[in-house]
matplotlib code that plots the C-alpha trace (Angstrom):
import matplotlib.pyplot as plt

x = [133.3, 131.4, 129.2, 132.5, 134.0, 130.4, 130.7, 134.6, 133.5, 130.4, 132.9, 135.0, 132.2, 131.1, 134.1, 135.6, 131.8, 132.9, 130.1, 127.9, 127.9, 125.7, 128.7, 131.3, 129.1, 129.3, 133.0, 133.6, 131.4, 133.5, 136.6, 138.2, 138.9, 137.8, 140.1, 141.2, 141.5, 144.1, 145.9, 145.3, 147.0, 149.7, 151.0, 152.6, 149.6, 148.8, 151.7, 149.2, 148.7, 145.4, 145.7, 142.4, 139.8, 136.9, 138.0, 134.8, 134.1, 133.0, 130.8, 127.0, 126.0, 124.1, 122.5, 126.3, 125.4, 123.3, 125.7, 128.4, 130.8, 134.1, 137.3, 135.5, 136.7, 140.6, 142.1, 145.5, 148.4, 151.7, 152.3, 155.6, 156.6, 158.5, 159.6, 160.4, 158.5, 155.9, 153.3, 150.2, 146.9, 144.2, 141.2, 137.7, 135.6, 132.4, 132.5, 131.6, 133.1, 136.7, 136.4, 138.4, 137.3, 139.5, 139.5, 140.6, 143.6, 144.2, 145.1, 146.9, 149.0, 149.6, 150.9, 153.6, 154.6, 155.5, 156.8, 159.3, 160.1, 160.9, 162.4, 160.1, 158.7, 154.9, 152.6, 149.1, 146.3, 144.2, 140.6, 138.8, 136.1, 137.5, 137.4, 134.2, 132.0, 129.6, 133.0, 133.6, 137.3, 138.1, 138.6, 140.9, 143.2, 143.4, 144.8, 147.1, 148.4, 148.8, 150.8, 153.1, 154.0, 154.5, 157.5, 158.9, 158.9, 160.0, 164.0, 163.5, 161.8, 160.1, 156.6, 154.6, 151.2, 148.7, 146.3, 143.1, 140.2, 139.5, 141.7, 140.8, 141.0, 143.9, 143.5, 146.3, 149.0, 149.5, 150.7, 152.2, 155.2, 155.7, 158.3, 156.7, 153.0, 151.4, 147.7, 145.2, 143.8, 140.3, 139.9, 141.2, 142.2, 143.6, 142.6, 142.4, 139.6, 137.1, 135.1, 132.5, 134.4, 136.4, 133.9, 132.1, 135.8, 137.4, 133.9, 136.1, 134.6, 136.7, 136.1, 137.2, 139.6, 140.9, 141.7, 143.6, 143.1, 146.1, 147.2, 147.2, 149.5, 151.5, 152.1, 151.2, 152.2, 154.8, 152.6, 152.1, 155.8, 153.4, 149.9, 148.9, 146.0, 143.9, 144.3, 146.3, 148.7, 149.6, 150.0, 152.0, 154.2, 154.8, 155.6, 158.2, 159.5, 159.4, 161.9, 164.7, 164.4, 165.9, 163.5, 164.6, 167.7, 169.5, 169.9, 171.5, 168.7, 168.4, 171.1, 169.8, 172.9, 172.3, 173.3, 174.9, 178.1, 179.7, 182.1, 180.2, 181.0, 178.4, 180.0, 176.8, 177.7, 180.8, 177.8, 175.5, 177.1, 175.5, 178.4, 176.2, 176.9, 173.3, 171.4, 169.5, 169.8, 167.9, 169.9, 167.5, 168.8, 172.4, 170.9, 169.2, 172.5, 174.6, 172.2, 171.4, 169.6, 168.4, 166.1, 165.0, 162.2, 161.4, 159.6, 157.6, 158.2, 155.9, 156.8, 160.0, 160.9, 164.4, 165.7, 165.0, 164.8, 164.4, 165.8, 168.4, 171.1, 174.4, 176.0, 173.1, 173.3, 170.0, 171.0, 169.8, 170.0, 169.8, 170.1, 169.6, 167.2, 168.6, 165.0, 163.9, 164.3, 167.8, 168.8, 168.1, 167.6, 164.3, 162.3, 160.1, 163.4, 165.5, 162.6, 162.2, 165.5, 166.4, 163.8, 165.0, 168.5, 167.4, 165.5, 168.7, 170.3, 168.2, 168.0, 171.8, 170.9, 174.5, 173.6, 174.7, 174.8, 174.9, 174.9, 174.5, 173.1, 173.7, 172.8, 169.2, 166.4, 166.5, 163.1, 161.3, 158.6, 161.7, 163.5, 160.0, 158.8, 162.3, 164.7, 167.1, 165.9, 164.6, 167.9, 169.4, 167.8, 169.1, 172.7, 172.0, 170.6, 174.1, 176.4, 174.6, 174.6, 177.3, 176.1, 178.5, 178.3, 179.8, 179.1, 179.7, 179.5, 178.7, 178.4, 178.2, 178.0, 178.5, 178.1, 176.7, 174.9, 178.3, 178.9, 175.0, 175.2, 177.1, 180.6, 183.7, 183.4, 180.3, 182.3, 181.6, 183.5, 184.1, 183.7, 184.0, 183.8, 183.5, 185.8, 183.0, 182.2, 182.7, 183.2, 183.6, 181.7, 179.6, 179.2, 182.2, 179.7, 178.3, 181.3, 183.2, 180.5, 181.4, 185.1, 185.5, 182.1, 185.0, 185.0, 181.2, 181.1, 184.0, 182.0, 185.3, 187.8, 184.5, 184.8, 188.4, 187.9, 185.1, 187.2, 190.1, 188.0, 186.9, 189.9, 191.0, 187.8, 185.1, 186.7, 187.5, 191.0, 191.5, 188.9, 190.8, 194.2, 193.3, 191.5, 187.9, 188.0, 189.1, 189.0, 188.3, 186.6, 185.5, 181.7, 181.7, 183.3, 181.0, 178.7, 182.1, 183.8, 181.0, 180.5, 183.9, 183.5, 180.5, 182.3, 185.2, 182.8, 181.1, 182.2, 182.0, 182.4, 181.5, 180.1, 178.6, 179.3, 176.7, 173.6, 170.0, 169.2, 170.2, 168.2, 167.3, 166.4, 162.8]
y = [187.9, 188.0, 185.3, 182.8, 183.9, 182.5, 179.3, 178.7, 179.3, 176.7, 174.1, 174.7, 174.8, 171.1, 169.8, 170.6, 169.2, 165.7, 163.5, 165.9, 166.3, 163.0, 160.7, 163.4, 162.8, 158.8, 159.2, 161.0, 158.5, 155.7, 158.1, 158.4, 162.1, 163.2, 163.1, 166.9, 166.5, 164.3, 166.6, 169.4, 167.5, 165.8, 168.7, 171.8, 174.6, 176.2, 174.4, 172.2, 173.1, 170.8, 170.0, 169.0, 169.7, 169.7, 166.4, 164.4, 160.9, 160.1, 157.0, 157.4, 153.4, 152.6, 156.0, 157.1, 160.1, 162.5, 161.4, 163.3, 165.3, 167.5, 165.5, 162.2, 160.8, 161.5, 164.8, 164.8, 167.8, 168.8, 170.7, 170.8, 168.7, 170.4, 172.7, 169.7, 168.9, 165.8, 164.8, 163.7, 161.6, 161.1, 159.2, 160.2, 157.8, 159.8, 160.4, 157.0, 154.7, 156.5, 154.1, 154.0, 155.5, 155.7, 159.8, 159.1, 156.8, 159.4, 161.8, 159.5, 158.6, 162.5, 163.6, 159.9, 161.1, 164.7, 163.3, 161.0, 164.4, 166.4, 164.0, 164.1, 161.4, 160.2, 159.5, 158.0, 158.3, 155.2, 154.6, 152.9, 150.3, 149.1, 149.1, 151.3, 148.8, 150.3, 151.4, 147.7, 147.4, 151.1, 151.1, 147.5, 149.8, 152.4, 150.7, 149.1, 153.0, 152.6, 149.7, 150.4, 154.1, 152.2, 150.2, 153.1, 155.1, 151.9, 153.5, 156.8, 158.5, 156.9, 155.7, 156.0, 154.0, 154.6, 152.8, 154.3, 152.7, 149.6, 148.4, 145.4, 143.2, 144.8, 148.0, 146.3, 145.6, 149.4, 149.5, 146.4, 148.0, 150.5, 151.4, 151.7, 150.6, 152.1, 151.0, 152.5, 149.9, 149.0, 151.2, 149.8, 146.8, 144.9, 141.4, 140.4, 138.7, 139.6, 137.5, 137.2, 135.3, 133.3, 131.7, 130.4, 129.2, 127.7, 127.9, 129.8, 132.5, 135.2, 138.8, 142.2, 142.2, 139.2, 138.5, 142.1, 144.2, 146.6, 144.2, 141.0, 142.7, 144.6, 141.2, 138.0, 138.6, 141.8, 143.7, 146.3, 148.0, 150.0, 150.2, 153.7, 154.1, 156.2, 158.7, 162.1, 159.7, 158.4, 161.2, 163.1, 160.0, 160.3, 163.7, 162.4, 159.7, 161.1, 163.8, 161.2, 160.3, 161.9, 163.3, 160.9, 158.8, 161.6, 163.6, 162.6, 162.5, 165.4, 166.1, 167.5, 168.6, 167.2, 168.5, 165.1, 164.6, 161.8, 161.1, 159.9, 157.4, 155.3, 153.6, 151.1, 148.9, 147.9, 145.3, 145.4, 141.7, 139.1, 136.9, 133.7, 133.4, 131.6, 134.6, 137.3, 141.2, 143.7, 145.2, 147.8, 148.9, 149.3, 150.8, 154.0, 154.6, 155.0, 156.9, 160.3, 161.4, 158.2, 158.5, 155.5, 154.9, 151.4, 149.6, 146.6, 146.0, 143.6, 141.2, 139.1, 140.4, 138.2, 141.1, 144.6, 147.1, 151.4, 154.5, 156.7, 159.7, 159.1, 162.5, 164.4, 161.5, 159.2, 155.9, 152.3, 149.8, 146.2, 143.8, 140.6, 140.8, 137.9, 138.4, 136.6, 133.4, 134.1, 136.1, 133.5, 134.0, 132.8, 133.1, 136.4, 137.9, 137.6, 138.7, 141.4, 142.5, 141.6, 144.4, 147.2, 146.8, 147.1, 150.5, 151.8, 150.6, 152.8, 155.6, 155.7, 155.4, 154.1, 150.9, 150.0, 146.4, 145.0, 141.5, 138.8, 135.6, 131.8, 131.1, 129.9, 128.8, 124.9, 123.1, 121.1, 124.6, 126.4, 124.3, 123.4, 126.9, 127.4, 129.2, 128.6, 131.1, 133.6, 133.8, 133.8, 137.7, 138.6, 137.8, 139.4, 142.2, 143.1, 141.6, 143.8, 146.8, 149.7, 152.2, 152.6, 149.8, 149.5, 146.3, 145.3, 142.0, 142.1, 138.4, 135.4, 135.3, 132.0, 129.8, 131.0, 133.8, 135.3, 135.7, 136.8, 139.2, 142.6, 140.5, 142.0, 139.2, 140.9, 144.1, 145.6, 148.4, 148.8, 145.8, 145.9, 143.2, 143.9, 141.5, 140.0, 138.3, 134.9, 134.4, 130.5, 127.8, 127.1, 127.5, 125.4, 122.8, 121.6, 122.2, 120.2, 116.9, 116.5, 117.0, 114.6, 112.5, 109.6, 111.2, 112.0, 109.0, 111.3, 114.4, 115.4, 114.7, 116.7, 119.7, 120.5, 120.0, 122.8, 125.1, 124.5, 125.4, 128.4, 129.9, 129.4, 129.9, 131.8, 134.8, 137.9, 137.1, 134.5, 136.8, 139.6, 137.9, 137.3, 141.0, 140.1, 142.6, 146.1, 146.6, 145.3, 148.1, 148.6, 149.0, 152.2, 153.6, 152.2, 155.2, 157.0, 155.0, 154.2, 158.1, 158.5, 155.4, 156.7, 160.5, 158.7, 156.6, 159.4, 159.9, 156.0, 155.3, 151.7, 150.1, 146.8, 145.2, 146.7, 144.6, 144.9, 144.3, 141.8, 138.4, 138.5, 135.0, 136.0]
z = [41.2, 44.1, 43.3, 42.5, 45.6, 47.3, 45.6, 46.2, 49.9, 49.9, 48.6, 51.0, 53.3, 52.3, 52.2, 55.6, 56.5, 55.4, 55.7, 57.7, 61.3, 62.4, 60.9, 62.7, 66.1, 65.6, 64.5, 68.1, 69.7, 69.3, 70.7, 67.0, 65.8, 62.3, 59.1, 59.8, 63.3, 62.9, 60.5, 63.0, 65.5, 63.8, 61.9, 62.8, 63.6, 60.5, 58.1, 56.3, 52.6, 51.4, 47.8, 45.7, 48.1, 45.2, 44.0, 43.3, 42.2, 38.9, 39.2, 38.1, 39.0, 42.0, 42.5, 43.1, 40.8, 43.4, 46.1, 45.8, 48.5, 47.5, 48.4, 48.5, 51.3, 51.8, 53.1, 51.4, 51.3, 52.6, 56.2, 58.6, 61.5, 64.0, 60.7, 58.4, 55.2, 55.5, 52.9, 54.5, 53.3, 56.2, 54.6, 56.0, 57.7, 57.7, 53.6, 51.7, 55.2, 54.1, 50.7, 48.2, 44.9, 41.9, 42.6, 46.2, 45.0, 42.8, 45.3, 47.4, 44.2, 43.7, 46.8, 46.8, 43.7, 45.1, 47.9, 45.9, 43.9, 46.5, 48.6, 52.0, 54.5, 53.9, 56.8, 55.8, 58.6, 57.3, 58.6, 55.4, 54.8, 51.9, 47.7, 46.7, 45.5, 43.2, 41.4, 41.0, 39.6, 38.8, 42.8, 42.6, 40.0, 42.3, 45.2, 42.9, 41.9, 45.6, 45.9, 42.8, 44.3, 47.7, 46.0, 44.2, 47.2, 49.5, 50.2, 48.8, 51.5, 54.8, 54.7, 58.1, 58.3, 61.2, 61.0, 63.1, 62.3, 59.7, 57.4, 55.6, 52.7, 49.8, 51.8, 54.4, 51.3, 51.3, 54.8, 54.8, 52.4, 54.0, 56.5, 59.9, 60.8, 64.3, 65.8, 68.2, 70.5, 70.7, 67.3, 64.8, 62.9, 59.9, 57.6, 54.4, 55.2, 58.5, 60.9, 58.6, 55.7, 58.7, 59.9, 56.3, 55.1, 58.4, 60.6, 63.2, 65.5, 65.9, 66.8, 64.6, 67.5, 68.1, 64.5, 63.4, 66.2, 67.3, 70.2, 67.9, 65.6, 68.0, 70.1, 67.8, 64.4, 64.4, 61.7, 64.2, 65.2, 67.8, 69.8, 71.3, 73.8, 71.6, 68.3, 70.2, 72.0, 68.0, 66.6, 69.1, 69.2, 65.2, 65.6, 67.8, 66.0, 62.3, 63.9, 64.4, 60.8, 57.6, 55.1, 52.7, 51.1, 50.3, 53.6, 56.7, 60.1, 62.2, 64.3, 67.8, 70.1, 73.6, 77.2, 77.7, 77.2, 75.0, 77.0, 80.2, 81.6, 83.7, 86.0, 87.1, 83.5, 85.1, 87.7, 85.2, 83.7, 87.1, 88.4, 87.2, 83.5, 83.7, 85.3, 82.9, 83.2, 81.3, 77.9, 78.0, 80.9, 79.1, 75.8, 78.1, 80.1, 76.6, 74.6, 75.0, 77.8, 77.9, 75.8, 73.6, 70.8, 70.9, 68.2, 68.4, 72.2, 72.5, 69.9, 69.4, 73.2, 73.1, 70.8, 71.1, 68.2, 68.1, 67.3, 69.9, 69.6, 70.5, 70.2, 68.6, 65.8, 65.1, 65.9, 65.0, 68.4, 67.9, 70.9, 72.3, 75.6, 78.3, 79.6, 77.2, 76.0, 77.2, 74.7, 71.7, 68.3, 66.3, 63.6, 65.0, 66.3, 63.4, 61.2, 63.2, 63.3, 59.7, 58.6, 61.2, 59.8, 56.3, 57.2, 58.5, 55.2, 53.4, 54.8, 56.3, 59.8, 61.5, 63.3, 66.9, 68.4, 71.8, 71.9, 74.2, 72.2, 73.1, 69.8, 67.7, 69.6, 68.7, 68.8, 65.9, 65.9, 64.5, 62.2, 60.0, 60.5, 58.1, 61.2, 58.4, 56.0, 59.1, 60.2, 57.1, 56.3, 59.2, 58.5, 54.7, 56.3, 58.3, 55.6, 53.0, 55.1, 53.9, 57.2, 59.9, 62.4, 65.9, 68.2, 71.7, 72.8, 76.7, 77.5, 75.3, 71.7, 70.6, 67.7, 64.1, 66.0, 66.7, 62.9, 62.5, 65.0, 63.1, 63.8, 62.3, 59.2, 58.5, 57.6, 61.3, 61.8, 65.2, 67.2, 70.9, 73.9, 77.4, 79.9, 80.5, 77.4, 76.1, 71.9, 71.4, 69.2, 72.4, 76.0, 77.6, 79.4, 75.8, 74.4, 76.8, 76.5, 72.9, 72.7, 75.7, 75.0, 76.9, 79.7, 80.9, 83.1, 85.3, 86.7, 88.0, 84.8, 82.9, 85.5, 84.8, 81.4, 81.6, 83.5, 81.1, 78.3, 79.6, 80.6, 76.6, 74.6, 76.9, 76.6, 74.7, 74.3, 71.5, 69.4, 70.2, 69.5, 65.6, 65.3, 65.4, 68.5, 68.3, 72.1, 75.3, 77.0, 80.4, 80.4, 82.1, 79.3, 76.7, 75.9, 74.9, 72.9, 71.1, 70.3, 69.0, 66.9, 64.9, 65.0, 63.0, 60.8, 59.6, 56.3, 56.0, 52.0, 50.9, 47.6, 47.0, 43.7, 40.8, 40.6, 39.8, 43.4, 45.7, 46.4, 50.3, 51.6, 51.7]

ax = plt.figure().add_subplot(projection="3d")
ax.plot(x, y, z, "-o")
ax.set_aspect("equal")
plt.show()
């Protein structure tokens, strides 16, 4: 007995040792933590339960046969955030360059399909040269395991990526599907193809960071929702976000009863809205002073600025906010923001997350760049995304919300439940000046004739009056009052029942 109990412990021993302390010391040196310091850090202390520690590969090509270490190269298992069930895999840089083996896919595959069982979120700490390739294509299968448990879990429970060291080539498709993908900067990146290949194909010379690094994807192309200054300030922000999710499609999020009250009113909204209809103020600014304790979690920040996206409480409930930022762009949507959008809502969808809109939009960015980068299909998933959705959704239109971005934007015709408008806002076709020009194109030559016109038109249309009139408003509210009524809307929607018509699944304009 004795002499098992030694052996047990030697595994164990050589396993926690990952690729030996030289690769730990030049893992540290380049300011990354270690596989199981991540776990440490991101799970509660002593809550994580490591499953097949004295996995081992099996390839025998390439002298693979006398190199050998126990887990080969992924740390995978189950522990608790703040007390709730997660499944976590952390692949290990120092065994192998964190490559993927067909054992290591293996236990990736194992603890997705536990996860899916048992119905619990999945957070995967990536930091992975690649496909093994002395394996050749028994490594290519496994990340295609990967993928396929990726779709299957895609809805059922959330999938957290953080990405902390490299990611390239068909290692990035894993984290592309799933839900939520943060970055460390100047540590790691993602590409299909790196520098190297770059330059021979398109004799470009680009750098590891410049082509996939955490700022290009948390700024230029939206693969990124997040970028955190190095590998604790990650993790302890997942450990804050994953607690305003649910555990998976078939609970409700967290609630988390707050000290503020819901029916606050802020009495700064009511000269929030400038006097110039052409002058910007800063949504985010309303979205903290009606959540709770103003307290928001925004994602991608940094990308698609002219619409902002994240998770908030309103009464203790996990909210999803979607906005139009005047900052930027003046509120307009286009093809990043509506893409960017179009896949929050969707995640809300899923996972039952009630959806709250504050909208100010003069309509879609116009501009040749948009309309043959296909704006039409871009905005298009975003007005699936809100027709499709069956969550409870409350909108407030602040200022102007004009044109087909009125419809896209969570309007009552789009099966909004609760639809709001402050005094302040103006529903119409388009702003009166344009609209104005073409009705009386006669009278341009008349600044004056055109000026009355304008004024005319605004009294009728630029208002919430004519929308309110037909029932495509619920209310006018004062904005002080905002952060309550929205609160009692989403108390009465919460036993919200709606079906969409049976289908296979639906055709988003993709």
């Amino acid at each position: 007995m004795q002499e098992i109990l030694k052996q047990l412990e030697e595994k164990r021993a050589a396993a926690r040792a990952g690729g030996g302390q030289r690769r730990v010391d030049a893992q540290h040196s380049k300011g990354r933590l270690t596989a199981r310091e991540r776990i440490e850090l991101l799970l509660d202390p002593g809550s994580f339960e490591e499953w097949d520690m004295f996995v081992e590969h099996r390839c025998h090509d390439f002298g693979m046969g006398s190199q050998r270490v126990p887990g080969d190269g992924v740390v995978t298992g189950y522990g608790t955030i703040n007390g709730r069930l997660v499944f976590v895999f952390s692949q290990d840089f120092t065994v192998f360059g964190g490559s993927l083996s067909e054992a290591h896919a293996e236990k990736i595959s194992k603890v997705m399909d536990q996860a899916i069982r048992v119905g619990a979120p999945v957070i995967g700490l990536n930091d992975s040269g690649g496909a093994r390739i002395q394996e050749g294509v028994a490594s290519l299968a496994g990340y295609a395991e990967v993928f396929q448990r990726n779709i299957m879990a895609s809805g059922v429970v959330p999938q957290i990526s953080v990405v902390m060291g490299p990611c390239a080539g068909g290692a990035v498709y894993s984290p592309a599907m799933t839900d939520f993908i943060f970055m460390v900067k100047d540590s790691s990146y993602m590409f299909v193809t790196g520098p190297d290949v770059v330059k021979t194909v398109t004799h470009e010379t680009v750098t590891f960071e410049q082509l996939g690094g955490a700022l290009t994807h948390s700024q230029k192309s939206g693969v990124a929702d997040l970028a955190f200054e190095n590998d604790v300030e990650a993790l302890l922000e997942v450990r804050r976000f994953v607690d305003m999710l649910p555990a998976s499609n078939r609970e409700k999020a967290p609630a988390r009863p707050s000290p503020d009250p819901i029916d606050r009113d802020e009495m700064s909204l009511d000269t929030l809205i400038p006097a110039n209809p052409n002058k910007p103020y800063d949504m985010k600014e309303l979205i903290q002073k009606v959540v709770d304790e103003g307290e928001f979690f925004e994602l991608q920040p940094n990308h698609a600025g002219n619409i902002l996206t994240g998770f908030a409480r309103m009464g203790g409930e996990t909210v999803g906010i979607v906005a139009n930022q005047p900052m930027v762009l003046a509120g307009c949507l286009d093809i990043d923001s509506s893409r960017k959008a179009a896949r929050f809502v969707r995640f809300c969808d899923c996972f039952e997350i009630p959806i709250v809109t504050f909208v100010d939009v003069p309509g879609f960015l116009p501009g040749t760049s948009q309309e043959h980068g296909a704006i039409i299909k871009h905005g298009a998933k975003l007005l699936f995304a809100y027709g499709e959705a069956t969550v409870p959704k409350v909108t407030v239109i602040t200022r102007k919300a004009y044109g087909g971005a009125y419809d896209v934007m969570s309007s009552k015709h789009l099966r909004g439940d609760v639809n709001f408008a402050w005094p302040t806002a103006e529903i119409a076709v388009m702003g009166p000046k344009g609209a104005v020009e073409i009705i009386f194109r006669a009278d341009i030559g008349d600044p004056q004739k055109i000026a009355e016109r304008t004024e005319e038109y605004r009294q009728k249309f630029a208002t919430p009056f004519v929308a309110g009139a037909r029932g495509f408003i619920d209310d006018v509210i004062m904005p002080h009052s905002t952060r309550k009524r929205i609160c009692r809307s989403l108390a009465m929607l919460r036993d919200k029942k709606v079906e969409n018509p049976w289908k296979k699944h639906d055709n988003i304009p993709l």
